[in-house]
MIKOL-103492 format. One record per residue (C-alpha): y, x, z; residue in three letters; residue number from 1. Coordinates in nm, 3 decimals, padded with zeros to 5 digits. Layout:
N
<atom c2="Y" c1="X" c3="Z" residuo="ALA" num="NUM"/>
...
// end
This chain:
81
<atom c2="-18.356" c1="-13.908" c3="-12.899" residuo="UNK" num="1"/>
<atom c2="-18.260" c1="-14.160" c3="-13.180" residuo="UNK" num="2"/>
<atom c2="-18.178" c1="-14.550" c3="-13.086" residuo="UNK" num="3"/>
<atom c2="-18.350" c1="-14.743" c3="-13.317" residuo="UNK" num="4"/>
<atom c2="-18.207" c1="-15.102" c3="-13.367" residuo="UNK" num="5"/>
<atom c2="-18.390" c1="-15.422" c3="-13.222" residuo="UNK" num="6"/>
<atom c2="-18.522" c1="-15.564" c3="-13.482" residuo="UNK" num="7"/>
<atom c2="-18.311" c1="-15.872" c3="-13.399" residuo="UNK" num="8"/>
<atom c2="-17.993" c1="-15.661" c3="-13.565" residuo="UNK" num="9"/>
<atom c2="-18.178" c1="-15.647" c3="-13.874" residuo="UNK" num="10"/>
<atom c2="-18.057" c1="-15.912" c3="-14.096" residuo="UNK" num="11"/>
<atom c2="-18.296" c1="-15.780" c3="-14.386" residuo="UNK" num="12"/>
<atom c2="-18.496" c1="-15.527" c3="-14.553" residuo="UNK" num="13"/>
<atom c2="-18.199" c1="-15.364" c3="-14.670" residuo="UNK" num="14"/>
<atom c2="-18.047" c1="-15.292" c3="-14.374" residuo="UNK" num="15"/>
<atom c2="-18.377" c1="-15.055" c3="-14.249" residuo="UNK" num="16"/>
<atom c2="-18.342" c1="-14.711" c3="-14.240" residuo="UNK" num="17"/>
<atom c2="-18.460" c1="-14.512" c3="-14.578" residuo="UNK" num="18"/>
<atom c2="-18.420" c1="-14.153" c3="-14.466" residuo="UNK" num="19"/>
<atom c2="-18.456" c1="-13.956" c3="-14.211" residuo="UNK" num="20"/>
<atom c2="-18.245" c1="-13.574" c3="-14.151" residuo="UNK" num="21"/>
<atom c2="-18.500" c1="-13.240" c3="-14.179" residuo="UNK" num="22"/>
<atom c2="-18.260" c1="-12.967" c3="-14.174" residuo="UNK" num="23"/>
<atom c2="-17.985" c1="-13.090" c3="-14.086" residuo="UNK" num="24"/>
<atom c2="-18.062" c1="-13.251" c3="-14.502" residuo="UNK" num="25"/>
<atom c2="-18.075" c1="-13.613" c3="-14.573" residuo="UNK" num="26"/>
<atom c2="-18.486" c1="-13.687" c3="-14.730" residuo="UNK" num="27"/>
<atom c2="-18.590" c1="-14.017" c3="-14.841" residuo="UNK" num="28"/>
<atom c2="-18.907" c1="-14.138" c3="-14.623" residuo="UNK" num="29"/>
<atom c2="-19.125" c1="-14.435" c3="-14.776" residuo="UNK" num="30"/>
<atom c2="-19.052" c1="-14.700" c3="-14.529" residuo="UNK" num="31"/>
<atom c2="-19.220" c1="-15.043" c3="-14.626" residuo="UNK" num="32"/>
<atom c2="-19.609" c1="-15.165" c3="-14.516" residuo="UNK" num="33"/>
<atom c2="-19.772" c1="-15.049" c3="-14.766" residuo="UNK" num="34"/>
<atom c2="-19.686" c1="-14.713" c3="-14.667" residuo="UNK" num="35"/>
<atom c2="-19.853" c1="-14.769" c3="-14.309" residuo="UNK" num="36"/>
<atom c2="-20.154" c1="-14.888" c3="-14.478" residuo="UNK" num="37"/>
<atom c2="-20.203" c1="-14.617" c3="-14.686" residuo="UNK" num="38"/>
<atom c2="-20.121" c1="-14.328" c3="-14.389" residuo="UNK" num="39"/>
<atom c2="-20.413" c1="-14.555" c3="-14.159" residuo="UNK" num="40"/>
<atom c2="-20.674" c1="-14.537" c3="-14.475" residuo="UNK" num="41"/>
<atom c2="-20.604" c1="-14.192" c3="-14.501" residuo="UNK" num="42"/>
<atom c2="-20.638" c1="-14.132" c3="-14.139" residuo="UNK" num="43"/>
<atom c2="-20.946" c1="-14.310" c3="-14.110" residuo="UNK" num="44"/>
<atom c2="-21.146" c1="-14.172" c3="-14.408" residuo="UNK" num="45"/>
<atom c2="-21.048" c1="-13.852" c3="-14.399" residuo="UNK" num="46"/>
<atom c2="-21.234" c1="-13.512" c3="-14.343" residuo="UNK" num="47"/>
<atom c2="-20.994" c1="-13.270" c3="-14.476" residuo="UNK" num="48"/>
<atom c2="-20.906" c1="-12.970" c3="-14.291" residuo="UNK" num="49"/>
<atom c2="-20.589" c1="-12.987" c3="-14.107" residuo="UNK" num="50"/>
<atom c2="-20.325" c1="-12.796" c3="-14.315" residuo="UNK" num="51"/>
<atom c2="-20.451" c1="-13.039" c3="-14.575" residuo="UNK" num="52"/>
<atom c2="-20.491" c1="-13.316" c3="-14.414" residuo="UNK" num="53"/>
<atom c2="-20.085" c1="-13.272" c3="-14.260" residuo="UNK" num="54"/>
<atom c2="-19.996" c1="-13.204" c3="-14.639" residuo="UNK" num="55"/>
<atom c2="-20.174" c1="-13.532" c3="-14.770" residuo="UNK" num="56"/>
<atom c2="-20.014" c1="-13.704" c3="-14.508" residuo="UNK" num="57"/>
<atom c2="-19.644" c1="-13.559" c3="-14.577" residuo="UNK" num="58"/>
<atom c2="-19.694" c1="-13.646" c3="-14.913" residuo="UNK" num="59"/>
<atom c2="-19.802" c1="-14.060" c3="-14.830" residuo="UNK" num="60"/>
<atom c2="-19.491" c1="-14.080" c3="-14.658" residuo="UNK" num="61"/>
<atom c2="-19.196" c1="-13.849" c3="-14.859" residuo="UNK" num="62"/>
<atom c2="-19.137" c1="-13.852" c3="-15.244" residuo="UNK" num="63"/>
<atom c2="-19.029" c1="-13.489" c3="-15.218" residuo="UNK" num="64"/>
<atom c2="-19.189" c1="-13.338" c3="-14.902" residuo="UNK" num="65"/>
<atom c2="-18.921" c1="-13.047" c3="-14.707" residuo="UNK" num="66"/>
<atom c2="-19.008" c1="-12.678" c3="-14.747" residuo="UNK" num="67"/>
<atom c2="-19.023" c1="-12.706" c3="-14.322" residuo="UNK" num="68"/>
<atom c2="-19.324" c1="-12.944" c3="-14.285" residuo="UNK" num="69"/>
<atom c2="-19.356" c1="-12.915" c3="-13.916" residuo="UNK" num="70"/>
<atom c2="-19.003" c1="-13.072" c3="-13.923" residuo="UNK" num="71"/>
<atom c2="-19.082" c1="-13.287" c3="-14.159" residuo="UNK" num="72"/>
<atom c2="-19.388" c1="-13.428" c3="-13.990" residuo="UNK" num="73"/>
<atom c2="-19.185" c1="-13.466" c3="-13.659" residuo="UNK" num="74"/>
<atom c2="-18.944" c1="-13.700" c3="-13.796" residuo="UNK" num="75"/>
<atom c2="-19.157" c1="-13.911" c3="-13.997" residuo="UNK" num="76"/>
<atom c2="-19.331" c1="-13.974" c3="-13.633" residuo="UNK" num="77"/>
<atom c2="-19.042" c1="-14.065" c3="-13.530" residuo="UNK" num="78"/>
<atom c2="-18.940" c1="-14.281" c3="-13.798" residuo="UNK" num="79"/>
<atom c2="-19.269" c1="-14.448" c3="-13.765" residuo="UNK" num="80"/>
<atom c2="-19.304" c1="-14.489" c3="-13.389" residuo="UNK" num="81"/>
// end
């Protein structure tokens, strides 16, 4: 499993983490706030079925979602968490 840095080693915004490895490739994740806002509206209005509801999601937090979305899904969670 990944160490994430205390947040005490983070000097700035700069220094966070802006992609995460599907793949074994290197895929740029949205990372700021406004991101987690927009994932928990989602979440919380939503109704859509569940391969559509996992694609919506995928595409609040990637610009360019991976062709393996399960992976891709797994290590946003675990960018997130």
């Amino acid at each position: 499993m990944k160490q994430h840095k205390p947040l005490s080693d983070w000097t700035s915004l700069e220094s966070l983490p802006k992609t995460v490895t599907v793949d074994g490739k290197q895929y740029p994740i949205r990372w700021d706030f406004t991101t987690a806002l927009r994932f928990m509206d989602y979440v919380d209005r939503s109704d859509d079925e569940d391969e559509i509801f996992i694609k919506n999601v995928l595409s609040i937090w990637y610009p360019r979602i991976p062709d393996n979305t399960d992976e891709a899904l797994t290590q946003a969670i675990k960018f997130y968490c």
